[in-house]
N, C-alpha and C positions, 0 to 999 in steps of 0.2 A: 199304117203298120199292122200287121196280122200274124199268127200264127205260120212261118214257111215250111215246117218239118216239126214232129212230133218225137221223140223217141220215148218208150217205157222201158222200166229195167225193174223187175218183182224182186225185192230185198228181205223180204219175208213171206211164206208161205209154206202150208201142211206137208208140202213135198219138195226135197231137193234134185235139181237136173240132175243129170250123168255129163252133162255135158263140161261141167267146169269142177274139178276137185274141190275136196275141203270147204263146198260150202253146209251151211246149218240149216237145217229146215225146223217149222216149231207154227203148232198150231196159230195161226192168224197171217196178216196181210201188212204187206206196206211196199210200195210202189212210189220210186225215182222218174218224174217228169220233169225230161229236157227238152224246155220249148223254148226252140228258135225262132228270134223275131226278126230276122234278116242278122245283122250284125252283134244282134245280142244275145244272150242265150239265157231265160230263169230258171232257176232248177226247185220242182218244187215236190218235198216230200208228201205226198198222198196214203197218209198211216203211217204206225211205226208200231205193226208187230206187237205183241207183247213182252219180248224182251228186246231193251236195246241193244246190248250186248253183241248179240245175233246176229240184230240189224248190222249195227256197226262192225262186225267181223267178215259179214258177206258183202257190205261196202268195201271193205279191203282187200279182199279176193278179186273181187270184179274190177279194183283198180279206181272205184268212186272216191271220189272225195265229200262224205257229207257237209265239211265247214261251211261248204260256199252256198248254202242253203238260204234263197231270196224269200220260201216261205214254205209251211207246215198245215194242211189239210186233213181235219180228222172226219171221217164220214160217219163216225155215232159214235157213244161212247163204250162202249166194249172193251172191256180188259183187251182181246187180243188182236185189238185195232188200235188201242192208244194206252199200252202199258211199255210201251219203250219210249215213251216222247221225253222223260227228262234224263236219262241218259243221255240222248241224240242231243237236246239242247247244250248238256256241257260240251260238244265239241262243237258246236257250229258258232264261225267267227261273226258272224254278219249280225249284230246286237242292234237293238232289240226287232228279232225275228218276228213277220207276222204270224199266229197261231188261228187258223181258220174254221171254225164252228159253227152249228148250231145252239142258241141259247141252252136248251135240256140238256148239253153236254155235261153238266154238272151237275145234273136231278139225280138224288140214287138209284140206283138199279136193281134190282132185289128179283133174284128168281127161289121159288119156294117150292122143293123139289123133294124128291124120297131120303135127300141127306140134310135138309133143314133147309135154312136160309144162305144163301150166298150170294155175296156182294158180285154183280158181273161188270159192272161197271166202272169211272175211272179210278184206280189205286191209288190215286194221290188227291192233292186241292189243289186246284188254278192255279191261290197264289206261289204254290211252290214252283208251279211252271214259271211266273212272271219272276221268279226271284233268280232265277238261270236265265233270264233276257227274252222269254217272250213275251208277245204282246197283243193278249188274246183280242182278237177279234168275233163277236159272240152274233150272229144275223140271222134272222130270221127268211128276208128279201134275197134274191141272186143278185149277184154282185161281179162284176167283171174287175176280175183280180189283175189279171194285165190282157193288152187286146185281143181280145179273141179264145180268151180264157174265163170261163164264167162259174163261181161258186155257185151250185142251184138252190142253195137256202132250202125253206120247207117244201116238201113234196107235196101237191096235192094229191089223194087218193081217190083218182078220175074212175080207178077199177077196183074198189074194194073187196071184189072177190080175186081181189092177185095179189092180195098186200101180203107178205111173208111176215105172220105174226107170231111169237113163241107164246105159248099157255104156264100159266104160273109168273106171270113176269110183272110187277111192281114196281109201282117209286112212290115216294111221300109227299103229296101235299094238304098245307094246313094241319100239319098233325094227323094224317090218314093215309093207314096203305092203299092205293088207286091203282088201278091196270096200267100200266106203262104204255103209253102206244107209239112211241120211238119214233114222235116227231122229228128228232132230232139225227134220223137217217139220212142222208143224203150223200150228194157228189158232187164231179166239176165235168164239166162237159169242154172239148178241148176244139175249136174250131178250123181245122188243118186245112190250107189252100192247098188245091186241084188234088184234097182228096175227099172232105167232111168234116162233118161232128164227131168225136172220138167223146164216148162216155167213160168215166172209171168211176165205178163201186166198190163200197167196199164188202157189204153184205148185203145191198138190197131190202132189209126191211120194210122199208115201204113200199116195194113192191119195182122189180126190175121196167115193168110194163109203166108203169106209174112216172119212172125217171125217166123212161125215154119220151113218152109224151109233154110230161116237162121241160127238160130242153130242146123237145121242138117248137113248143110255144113263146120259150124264151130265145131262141135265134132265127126262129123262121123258118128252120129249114129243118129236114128228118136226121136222123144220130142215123151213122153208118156203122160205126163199130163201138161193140163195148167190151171193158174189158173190168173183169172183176169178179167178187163173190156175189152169185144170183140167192143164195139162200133156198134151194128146193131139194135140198137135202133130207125134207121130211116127206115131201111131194109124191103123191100118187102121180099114176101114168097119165089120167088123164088133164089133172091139173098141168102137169110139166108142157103139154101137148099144147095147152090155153095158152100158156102164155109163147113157147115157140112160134105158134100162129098167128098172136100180137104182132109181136117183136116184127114177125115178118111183114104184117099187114103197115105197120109203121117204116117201115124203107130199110131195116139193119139187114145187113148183108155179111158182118164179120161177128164173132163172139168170143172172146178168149177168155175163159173162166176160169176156177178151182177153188181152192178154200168151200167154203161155205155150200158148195151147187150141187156136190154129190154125186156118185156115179149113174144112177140112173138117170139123171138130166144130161150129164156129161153125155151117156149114149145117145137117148135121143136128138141135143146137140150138133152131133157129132154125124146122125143119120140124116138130118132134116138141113145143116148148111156145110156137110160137108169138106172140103178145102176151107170153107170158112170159119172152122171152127178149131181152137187149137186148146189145149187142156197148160193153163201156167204151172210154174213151178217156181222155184225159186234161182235167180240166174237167168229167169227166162227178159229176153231182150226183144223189142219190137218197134219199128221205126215208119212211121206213117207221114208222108205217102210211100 
């Protein structure tokens, strides 16, 4: 059994299509994947946004049904990748839900900026999420969540001058503010017959370059498409240039991005693979192969 069809469907992000009325757009990401495994289908939410609300409103436009949620994928913990999750959980039937993570998803996050301190990280505790029926699953290791679907645990950081790190940024241990270094970045890499490896991010922090060489170590073969926030938002020309030259040197040939990537990577994106390259939204829908 394998992966036979992929589809994504953006349920939150910084911008709404024109293509579908009345939906919400609101700074952060969260991504509906429907992978078909011949007869069966899992649906598995990949973020949730900062507001659930949002989320759950432009599930009802789009005609989604979130209850039927087999599982829940946070790629770090950022307020506006994982401040809609316990909303999302009061409506999802399918108890107790797996909640899919890295262990520092729960480290605080502390960015220390021109307006003091502010918490960026998750808004709530764990056990709140376990008390609306999830069932945090906290891993370090990749883990194949169902065939041909692999959670990539810790990223190694093979290219350290690509790692997308923010300055000012914090968490506590032992009773010490320490530099944050957002181990706890990560994705799931999606394994689609007679088409590839489908990567989704949700910020990249560890470095977009970084995850793709990862899950090619973990299945063998090179990531064809990725879709997500690359985080080069702060990125000079020549940096964005690096890592489009990776990426390419690694076998990606599609990139669907926003949130987090910014318009000047967007451009060169956009110049460098062309047809391959398409800017998300929220509403935006895509189905591989």
């Amino acid at each position: 059994m394998g992966v036979k069809s992929l589809r994504i469907t953006v349920l939150a992000e910084d911008y709404a299509g024109y293509e579908v009325k009345k939906l919400y757009a609101q700074h952060g990401l969260s991504i509906l994947l429907e992978i078909s495994l011949g007869s069966i289908v899992k649906r598995v939410l990949f973020d949730t946004g900062q507001d659930g609300s949002a989320v759950i409103h432009n599930a009802e436009v789009l005609g989604i049904d979130l209850g039927d949620l087999d599982a829940i994928v946070l790629s770090h913990s950022h307020y506006d990748h994982s401040g809609g999750l316990l909303e999302i959980l009061k409506i999802v039937r399918k108890k107790p839900v797996p909640l899919i993570a890295h262990p520092d998803i729960a480290k605080p996050c502390i960015y220390l900026g021109p307006e003091g301190l502010v918490d960026v990280g998750l808004p709530y505790a764990l056990h709140q999420a376990e008390e609306l029926g999830a069932k945090p699953l906290l891993i370090t290791h990749h883990l194949e969540i169902f065939p041909g679907v692999v959670f990539l645990g810790e990223v190694p950081r093979h290219r350290r001058d690509l790692v997308s790190e923010i300055p000012n940024l914090y968490t506590i241990e032992s009773g010490k503010l320490v530099t944050h270094r957002m181990l706890d970045d990560t994705g799931l890499v999606i394994d689609v017959e007679n088409y590839g490896p489908v990567l989704t991010t949700g910020c990249s922090h560890s470095g977009v370059v970084n995850m793709v060489i990862h899950a090619r170590n973990v299945l063998g073969k090179p990531v064809r498409a990725v879709v997500g926030g690359l985080h080069l938002v702060d990125a000079d020309e020549e940096r964005i240039n690096e890592v489009i030259e990776a990426l390419k040197n690694e076998g990606v040939e599609e990139v669907y991005a926003g949130h987090c990537t910014g318009l000047r990577a967007e451009y060169a994106l956009l110049k460098s693979f062309g047809n391959g390259f398409r800017r998300i939204h929220t509403g935006f829908s895509k189905t591989f192969p």
